[in-house]
Structure formats: structure tokens, C-alpha cells
C-alpha positions as CSV (number, residue, x, y, z in Angstrom):
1,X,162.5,208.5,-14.5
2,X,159.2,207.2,-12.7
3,X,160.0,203.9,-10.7
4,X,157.4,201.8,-9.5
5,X,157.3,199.0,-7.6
6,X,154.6,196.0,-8.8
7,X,153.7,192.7,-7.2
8,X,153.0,189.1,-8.7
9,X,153.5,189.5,-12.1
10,X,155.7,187.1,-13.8
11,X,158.4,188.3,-16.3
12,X,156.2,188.1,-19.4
13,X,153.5,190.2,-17.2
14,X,156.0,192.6,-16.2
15,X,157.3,193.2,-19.4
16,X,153.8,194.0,-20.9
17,X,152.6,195.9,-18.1
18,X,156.1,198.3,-18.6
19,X,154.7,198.6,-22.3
20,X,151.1,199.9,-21.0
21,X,152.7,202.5,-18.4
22,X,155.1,203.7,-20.9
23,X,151.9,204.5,-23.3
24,X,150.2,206.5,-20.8
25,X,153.4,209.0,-19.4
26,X,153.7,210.0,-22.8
27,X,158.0,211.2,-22.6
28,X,158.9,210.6,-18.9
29,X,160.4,206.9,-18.6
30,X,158.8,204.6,-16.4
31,X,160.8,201.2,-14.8
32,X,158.6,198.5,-13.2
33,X,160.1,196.7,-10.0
34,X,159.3,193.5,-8.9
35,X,158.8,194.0,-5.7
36,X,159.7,190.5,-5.2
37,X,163.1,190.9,-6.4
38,X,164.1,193.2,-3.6
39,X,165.7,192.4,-0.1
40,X,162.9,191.8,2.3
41,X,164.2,194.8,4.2
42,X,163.2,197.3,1.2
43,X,160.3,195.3,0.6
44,X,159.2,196.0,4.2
45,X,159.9,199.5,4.0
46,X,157.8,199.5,0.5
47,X,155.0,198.0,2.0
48,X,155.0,200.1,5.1
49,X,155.7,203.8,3.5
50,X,155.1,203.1,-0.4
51,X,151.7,204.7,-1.5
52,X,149.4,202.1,-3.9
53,X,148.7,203.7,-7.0
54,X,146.0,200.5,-8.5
């Protein structure tokens, strides 16, 4: 499973933008992240090591 973190989307956002990544990985499963949703101590690290993919 592919697990990306994503920033500033709201539920309804989220749950589209899961729909749209699934469609393009054709049979690996991708989970979206909030990043929000995380301790700010895995946030940090995130933002310090993660690599932006858009």
C-alpha cells in the first residue's frame, strides 16, 4: 500500500482526491493522510524529510 501524506483538504476533499489517486495506480492501494491529523512531532519530521510529490 502507497501512503501519502496531503495538506488542507477537508474531508469531502480528501475523500475525492483518494478516488483520483486510486484511478491512476491502477492495483496498488493508495491511503491519503491528513497531515493535519498527525502529532506535530510526525508532522515535523514529514515536513523536514518527506519528499513533495505536487
Amino acid at each position: 500500500m502507497a501512503v501519502r501524506f496531503v495538506e488542507g483538504l477537508g474531508r469531502l476533499d480528501l475523500l475525492e482526491a483518494i478516488a483520483a489517486a486510486e484511478s491512476t495506480t491502477g492495483e496498488i492501494p493508495v491511503d491519503l493522510v491528513r497531515l493535519e491529523s498527525l502529532p506535530p512531532h510526525w508532522q515535523r519530521r514529514i515536513r523536514e524529510r518527506g519528499q513533495r510529490l505536487m
